[in-house]
VOLO-524106 format. One line per 2 residues: number of its first residue (from 1); for each residue x, y, z of C-alpha. Coordinates in nm, 2 decimals. Each point is the difference from the previous one (the first is absolute). Layout:
// VOLO-524106
NUM) X Y Z ~ ...
// end
This chain:
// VOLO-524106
1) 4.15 1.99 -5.80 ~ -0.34 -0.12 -0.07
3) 0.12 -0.38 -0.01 ~ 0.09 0.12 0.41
5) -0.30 0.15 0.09 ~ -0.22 -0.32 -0.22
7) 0.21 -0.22 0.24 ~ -0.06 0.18 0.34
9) -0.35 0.01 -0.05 ~ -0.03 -0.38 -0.07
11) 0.19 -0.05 0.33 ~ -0.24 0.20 0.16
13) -0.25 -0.17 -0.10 ~ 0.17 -0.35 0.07
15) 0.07 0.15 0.35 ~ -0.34 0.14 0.04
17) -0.21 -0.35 -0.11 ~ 0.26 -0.22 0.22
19) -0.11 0.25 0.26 ~ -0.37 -0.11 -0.06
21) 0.05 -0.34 0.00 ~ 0.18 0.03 0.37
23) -0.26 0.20 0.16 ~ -0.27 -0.24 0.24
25) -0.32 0.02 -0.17 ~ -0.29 0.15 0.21
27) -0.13 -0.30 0.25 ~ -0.28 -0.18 -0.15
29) -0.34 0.06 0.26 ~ -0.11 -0.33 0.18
31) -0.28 0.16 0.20 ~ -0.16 0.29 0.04
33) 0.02 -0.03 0.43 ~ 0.27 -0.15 0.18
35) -0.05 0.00 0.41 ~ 0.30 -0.10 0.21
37) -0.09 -0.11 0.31 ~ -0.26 -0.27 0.06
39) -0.14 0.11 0.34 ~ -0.35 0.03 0.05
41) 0.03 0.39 -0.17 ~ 0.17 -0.15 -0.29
43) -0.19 -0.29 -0.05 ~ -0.35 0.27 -0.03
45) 0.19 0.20 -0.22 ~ 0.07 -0.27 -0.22
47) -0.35 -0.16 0.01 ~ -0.13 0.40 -0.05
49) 0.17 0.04 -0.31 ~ -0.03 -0.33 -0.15
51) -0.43 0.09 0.04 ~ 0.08 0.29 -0.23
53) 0.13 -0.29 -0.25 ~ 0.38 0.09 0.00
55) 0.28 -0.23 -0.01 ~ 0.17 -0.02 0.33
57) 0.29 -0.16 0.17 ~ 0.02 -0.02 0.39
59) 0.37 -0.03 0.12 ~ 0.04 -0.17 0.40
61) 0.33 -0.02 0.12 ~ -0.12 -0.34 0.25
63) -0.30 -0.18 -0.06 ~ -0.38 0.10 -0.02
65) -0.10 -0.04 0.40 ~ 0.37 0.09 0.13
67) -0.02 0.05 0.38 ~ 0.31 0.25 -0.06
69) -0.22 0.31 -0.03 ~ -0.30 0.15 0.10
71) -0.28 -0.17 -0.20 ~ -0.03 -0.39 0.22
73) -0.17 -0.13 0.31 ~ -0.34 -0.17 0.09
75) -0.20 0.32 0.06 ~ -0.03 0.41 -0.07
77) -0.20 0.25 0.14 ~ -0.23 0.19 -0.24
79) -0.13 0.28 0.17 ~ -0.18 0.38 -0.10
81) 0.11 0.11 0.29 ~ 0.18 0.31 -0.12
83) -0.04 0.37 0.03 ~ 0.13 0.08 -0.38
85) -0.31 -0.09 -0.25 ~ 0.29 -0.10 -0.26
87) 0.07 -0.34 0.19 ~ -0.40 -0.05 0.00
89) -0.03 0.03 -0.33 ~ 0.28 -0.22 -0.10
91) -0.13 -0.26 0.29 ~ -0.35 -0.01 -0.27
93) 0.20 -0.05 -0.24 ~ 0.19 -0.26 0.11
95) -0.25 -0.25 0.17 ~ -0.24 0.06 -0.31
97) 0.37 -0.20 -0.17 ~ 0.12 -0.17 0.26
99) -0.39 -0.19 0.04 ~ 0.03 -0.08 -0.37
101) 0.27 -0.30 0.11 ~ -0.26 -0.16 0.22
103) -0.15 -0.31 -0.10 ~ -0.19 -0.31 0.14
105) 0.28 -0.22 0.13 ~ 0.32 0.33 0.06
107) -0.08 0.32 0.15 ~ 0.20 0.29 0.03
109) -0.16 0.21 0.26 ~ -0.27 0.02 0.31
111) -0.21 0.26 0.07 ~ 0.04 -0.01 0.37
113) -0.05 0.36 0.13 ~ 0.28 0.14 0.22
115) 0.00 0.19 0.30 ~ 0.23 0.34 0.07
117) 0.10 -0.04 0.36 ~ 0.07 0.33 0.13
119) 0.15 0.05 0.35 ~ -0.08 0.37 0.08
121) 0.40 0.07 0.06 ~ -0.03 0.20 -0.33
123) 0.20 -0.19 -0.22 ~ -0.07 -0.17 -0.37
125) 0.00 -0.34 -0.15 ~ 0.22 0.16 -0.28
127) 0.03 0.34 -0.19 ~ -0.30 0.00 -0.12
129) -0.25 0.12 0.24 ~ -0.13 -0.07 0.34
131) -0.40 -0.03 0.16 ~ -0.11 0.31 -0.08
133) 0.15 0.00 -0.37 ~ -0.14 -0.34 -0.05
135) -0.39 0.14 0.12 ~ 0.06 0.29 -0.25
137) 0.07 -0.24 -0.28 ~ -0.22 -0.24 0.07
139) -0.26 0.25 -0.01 ~ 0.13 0.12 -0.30
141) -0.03 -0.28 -0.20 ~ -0.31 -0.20 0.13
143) 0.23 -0.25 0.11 ~ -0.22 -0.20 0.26
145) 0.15 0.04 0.40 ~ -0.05 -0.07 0.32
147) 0.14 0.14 0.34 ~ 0.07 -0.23 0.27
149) 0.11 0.06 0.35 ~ 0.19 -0.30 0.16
151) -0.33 -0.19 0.17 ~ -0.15 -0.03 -0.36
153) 0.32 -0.06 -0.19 ~ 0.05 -0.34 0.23
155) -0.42 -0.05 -0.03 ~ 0.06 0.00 -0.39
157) 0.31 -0.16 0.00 ~ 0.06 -0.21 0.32
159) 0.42 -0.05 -0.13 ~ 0.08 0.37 0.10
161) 0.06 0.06 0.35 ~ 0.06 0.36 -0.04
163) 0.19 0.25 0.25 ~ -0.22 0.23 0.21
165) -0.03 0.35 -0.23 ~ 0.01 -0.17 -0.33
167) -0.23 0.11 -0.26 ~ -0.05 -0.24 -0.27
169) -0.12 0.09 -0.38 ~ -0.18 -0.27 -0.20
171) -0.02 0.02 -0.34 ~ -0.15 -0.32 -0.20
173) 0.19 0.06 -0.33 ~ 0.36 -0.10 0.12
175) 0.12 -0.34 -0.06 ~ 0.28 -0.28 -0.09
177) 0.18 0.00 -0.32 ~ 0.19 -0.40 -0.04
179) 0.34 0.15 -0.10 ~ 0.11 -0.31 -0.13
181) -0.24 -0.13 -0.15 ~ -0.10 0.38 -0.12
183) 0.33 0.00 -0.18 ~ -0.06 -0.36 -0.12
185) -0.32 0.10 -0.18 ~ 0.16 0.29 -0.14
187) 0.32 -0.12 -0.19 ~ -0.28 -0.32 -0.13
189) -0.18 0.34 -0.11 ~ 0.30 0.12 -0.16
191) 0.06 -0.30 -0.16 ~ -0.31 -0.05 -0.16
193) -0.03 0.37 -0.15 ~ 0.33 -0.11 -0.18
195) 0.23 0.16 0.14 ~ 0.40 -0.09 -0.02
197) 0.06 -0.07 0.40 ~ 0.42 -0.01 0.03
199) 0.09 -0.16 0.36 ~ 0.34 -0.04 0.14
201) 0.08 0.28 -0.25 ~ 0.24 0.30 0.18
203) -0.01 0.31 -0.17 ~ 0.31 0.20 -0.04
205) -0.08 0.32 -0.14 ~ -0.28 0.18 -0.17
207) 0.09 0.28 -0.27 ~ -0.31 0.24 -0.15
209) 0.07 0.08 -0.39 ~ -0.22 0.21 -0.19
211) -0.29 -0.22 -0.10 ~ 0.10 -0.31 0.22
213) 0.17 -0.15 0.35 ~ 0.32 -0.27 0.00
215) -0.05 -0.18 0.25 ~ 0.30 -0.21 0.06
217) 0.03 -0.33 0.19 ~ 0.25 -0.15 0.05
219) 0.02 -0.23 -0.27 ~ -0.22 0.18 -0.23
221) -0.16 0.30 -0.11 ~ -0.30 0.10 -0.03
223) -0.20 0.30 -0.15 ~ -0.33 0.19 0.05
225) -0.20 0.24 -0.11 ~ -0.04 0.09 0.39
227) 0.13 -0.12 0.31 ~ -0.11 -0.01 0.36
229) 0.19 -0.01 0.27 ~ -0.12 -0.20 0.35
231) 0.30 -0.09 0.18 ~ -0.15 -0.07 0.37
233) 0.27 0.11 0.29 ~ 0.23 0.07 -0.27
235) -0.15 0.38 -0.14 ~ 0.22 0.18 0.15
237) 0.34 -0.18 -0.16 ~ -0.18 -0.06 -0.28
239) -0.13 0.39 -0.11 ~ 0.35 0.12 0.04
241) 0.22 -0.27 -0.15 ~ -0.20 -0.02 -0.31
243) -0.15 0.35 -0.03 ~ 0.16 0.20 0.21
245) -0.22 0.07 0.23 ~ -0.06 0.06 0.41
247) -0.32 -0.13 0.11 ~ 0.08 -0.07 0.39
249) -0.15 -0.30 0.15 ~ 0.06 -0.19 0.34
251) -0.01 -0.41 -0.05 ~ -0.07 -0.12 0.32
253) -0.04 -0.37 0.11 ~ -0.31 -0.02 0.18
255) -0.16 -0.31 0.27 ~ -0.32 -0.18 -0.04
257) -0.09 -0.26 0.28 ~ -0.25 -0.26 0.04
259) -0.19 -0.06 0.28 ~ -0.21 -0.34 0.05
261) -0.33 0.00 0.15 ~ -0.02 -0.19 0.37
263) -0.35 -0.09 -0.10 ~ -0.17 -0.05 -0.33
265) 0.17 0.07 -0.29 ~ -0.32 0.12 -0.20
267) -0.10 0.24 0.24 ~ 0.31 0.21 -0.11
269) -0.01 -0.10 -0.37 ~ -0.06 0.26 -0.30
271) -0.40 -0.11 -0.03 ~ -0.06 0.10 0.42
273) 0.27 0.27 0.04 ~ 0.03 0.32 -0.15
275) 0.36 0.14 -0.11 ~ 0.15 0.31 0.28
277) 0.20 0.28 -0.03 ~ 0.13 0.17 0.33
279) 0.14 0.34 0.07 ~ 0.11 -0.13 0.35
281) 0.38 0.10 0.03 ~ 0.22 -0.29 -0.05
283) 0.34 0.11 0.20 ~ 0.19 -0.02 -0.29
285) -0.13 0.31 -0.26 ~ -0.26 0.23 -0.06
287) -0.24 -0.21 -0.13 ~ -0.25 -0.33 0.11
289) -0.09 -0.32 -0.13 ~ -0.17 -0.21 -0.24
291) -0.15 -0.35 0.03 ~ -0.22 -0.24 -0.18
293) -0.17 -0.32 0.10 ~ 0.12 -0.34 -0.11
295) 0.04 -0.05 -0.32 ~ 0.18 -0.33 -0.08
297) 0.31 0.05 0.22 ~ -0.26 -0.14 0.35
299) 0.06 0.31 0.19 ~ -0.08 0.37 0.02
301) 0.24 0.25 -0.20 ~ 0.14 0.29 0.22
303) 0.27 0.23 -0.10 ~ 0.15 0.39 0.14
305) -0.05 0.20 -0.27 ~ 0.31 0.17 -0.15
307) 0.26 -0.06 0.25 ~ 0.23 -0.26 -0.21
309) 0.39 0.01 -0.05 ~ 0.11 0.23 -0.24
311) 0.17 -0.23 -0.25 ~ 0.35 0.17 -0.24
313) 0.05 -0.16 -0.35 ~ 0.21 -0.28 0.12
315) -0.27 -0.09 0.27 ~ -0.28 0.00 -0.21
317) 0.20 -0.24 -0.24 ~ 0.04 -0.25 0.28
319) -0.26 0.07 0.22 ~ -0.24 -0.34 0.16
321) -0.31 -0.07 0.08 ~ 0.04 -0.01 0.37
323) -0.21 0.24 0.20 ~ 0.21 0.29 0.26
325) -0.03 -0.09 0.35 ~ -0.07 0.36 0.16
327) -0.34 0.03 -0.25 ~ -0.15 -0.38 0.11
329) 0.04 0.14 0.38 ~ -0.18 0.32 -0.14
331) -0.29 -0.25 -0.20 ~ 0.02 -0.19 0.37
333) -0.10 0.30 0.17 ~ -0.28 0.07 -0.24
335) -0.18 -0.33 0.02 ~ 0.04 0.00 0.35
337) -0.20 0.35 0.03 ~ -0.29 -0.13 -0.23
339) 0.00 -0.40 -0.08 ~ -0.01 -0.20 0.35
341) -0.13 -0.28 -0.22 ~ 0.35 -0.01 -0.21
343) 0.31 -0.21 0.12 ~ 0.23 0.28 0.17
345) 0.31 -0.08 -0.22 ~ -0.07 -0.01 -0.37
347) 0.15 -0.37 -0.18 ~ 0.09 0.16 -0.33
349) 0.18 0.33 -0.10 ~ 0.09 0.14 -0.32
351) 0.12 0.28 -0.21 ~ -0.15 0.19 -0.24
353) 0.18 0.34 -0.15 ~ -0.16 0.32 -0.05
355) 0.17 0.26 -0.27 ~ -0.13 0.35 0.16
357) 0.01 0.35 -0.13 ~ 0.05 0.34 0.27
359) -0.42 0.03 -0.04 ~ -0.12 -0.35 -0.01
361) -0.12 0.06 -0.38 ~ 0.09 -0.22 -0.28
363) 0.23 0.13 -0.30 ~ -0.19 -0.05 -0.30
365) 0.12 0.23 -0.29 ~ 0.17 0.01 -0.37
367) 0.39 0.07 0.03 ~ 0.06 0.35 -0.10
369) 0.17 0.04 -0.32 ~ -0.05 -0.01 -0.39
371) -0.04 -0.33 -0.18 ~ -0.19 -0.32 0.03
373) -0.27 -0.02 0.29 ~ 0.19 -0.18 0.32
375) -0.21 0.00 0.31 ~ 0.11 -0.04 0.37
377) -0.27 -0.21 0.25 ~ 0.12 -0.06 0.36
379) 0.00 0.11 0.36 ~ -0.25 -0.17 0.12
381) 0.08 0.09 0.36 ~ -0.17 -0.28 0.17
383) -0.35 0.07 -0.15 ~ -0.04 -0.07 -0.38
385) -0.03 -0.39 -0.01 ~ -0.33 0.05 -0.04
387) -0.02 0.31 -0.20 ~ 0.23 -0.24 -0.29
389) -0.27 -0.02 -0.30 ~ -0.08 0.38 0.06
391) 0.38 0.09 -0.04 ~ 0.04 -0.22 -0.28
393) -0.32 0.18 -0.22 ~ 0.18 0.33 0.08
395) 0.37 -0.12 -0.10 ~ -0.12 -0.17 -0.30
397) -0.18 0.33 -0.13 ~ 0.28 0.19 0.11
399) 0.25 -0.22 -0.24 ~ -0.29 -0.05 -0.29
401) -0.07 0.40 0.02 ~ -0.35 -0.02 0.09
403) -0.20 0.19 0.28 ~ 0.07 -0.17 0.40
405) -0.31 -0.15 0.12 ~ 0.08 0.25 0.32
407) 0.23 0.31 0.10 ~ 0.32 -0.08 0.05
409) 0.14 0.36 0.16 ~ -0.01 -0.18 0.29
411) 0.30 -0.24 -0.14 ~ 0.21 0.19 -0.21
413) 0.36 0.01 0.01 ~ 0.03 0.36 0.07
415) -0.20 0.06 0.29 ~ 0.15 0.21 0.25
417) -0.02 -0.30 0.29 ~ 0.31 -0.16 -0.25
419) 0.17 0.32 -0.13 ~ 0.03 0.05 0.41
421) 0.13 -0.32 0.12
// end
């Protein structure tokens, strides 16, 4: 009898060590932040948390400067022209990051000040405030201002013809960020702080453990202490195929257009000509348009705000980068109401896409849950190009556990405007 039981338990054991041997061994950590995505909100969390001295990997799916996003072109707006004090706080915080890329011979931005055209039909530029929320702020804040009625907007700036009833707000702070070369300088930022920069790399799932992230590519895996998450148009697939998760987003495929001076090209360049914004209603949504002055495309940037195609999955897999028809007529009609010194019919249209949340705010928040920290950055609804190195500081805390550099109630996942929608 005891011969039996002496045998059983030394098949037990056998059983018990092949067992052992057979089970994976916990992943070995390669870094202690891994960002997938390598827009302009990835590529500032990346460069955020590589400052703190952590080992990070950045994960693009194309190539740094991809035009198949939201993070290209010649020229963005930067503007403090809202109404909510959070975006003028992270607007500080941003140019005081985004002006550490200029040098001698390769700026990224122009202080150009920018003008808030307002048509006295009642409606906004965006969201985020009209005239009378823009004076409170202003005020608020000490940001310098100016009111102009139509006579001195043209005295100021002779390129505006302006309707009759327009009300113009100058403010000297706005200017141009150089997306492309802004990107440029930031992934040669990147690089330098040491980072591992992984292009052409398609990610194919990303799985939180206790005290790490698998991040799995597709022919590779790769693990972190932390992860974050910046997937451009793609948040909304993205949140609920890997974490199960409804954040509600509408990708649309907006038009930019070009318009080339009749006269002197200078006279509308970024060093004469501030950068606009215009509530004046655009016959295609509820919202204006933007423009900026000639940047290195040779003619002035005009684009309806919010009024793109709404693009599915499969669209936004194929989509081009041909501008719609219907929204050049609607830039057409706008230059035609305030630049008589533009050609009539702009030579160059493009697309651009803009991945917007049911309140125009940006999702910026950890993924609920127990286990290692993974954080979601996105949304950017048209307006957070320029707000990139502020998002990236408050991602990178989020995924390193340290204190935001702001509030982020404004972003989190469970605010009632995406619980609703």
């Amino acid at each position: 009898m005891h011969v039996f039981l002496r045998l059983g338990a030394a098949a037990a054991a056998l059983a018990a060590l092949a067992a052992q041997r057979l089970r994976k061994p916990p992943p070995e950590i390669q870094y202690d932040v891994i960002v997938v995505g390598g827009g302009v909100m990835g590529v500032w969390s990346a460069i955020a948390a590589a400052r703190q001295n952590k080992t990070v990997c950045l994960v693009e799916k194309y190539t740094e400067g991809h035009d198949k996003g939201s993070s290209h072109g010649d020229g963005r707006i930067y503007r403090f022209a809202y109404a909510d004090e959070i975006y003028v706080d992270m607007m500080y915080l941003s140019l005081s990051y985004w002006g550490e890329l200029n040098n001698a011979t390769s700026k990224v931005l122009a202080h150009t000040g920018g003008v808030s055209l307002y048509s006295g039909q009642g409606g906004n530029y965006d969201s985020h405030g009209g005239l009378d929320d823009l004076l409170r702020i202003y005020r608020k804040r000490g940001l310098a201002h100016e009111k102009l009625s139509r006579k001195k907007l043209k005295e100021r700036f002779p390129q505006f013809s302006a309707p009759k009833n327009t009300t113009a707000l100058y403010q000297p702070d706005f200017g141009v960020l150089f997306a492309d070369v802004a990107m440029a300088r930031a992934y040669e930022l990147a690089r330098k702080l040491g980072m591992d920069v992984r292009e052409g790399a398609e990610v194919v799932s990303v799985k939180r453990r206790a005290d790490s992230v698998e991040v799995r590519l597709k022919k590779e895996e790769i693990v972190g202490r932390s992860c974050i998450v910046a997937p451009g148009a793609w948040l909304t697939s993205t949140a609920k195929k890997w974490f199960g998760l409804h954040i509600p987003t509408v990708v649309t495929r907006e038009t930019v257009s070009y318009f080339r001076p009749k006269g002197s090209k200078a006279v509308y360049g970024y060093k004469r000509m501030p950068v606009f914004i215009s509530d004046l209603n655009n016959g295609l949504g509820d919202l204006g348009y933007y423009g900026i002055p000639v940047v290195e495309t040779p003619g002035v940037k005009v684009a309806a705000h919010h009024v793109g195609a709404v693009l599915d999955e499969k669209a936004l897999r194929t989509h081009n980068g041909t501008g719609d028809p219907a929204i050049i007529e609607a830039n057409q009609r706008f230059v035609a109401s305030f630049f008589p010194g533009l050609e009539a019919t702009p030579f160059h249209s493009e697309s651009c896409l803009y991945t917007t949340t049911p309140d125009y705010h940006y999702v910026l928040d950890k993924v609920p849950g127990a286990g290692a920290p993974v954080i979601l950055a996105g949304g950017g609804s048209g307006h957070a190009f320029k707000m990139g190195p502020a998002i990236g500081d408050a991602a990178a805390a989020l995924a390193l556990g340290r204190k935001p550099p702001f509030s982020l109630e404004t972003f989190r996942l469970d605010r009632p405007a995406l619980r609703r929608a």
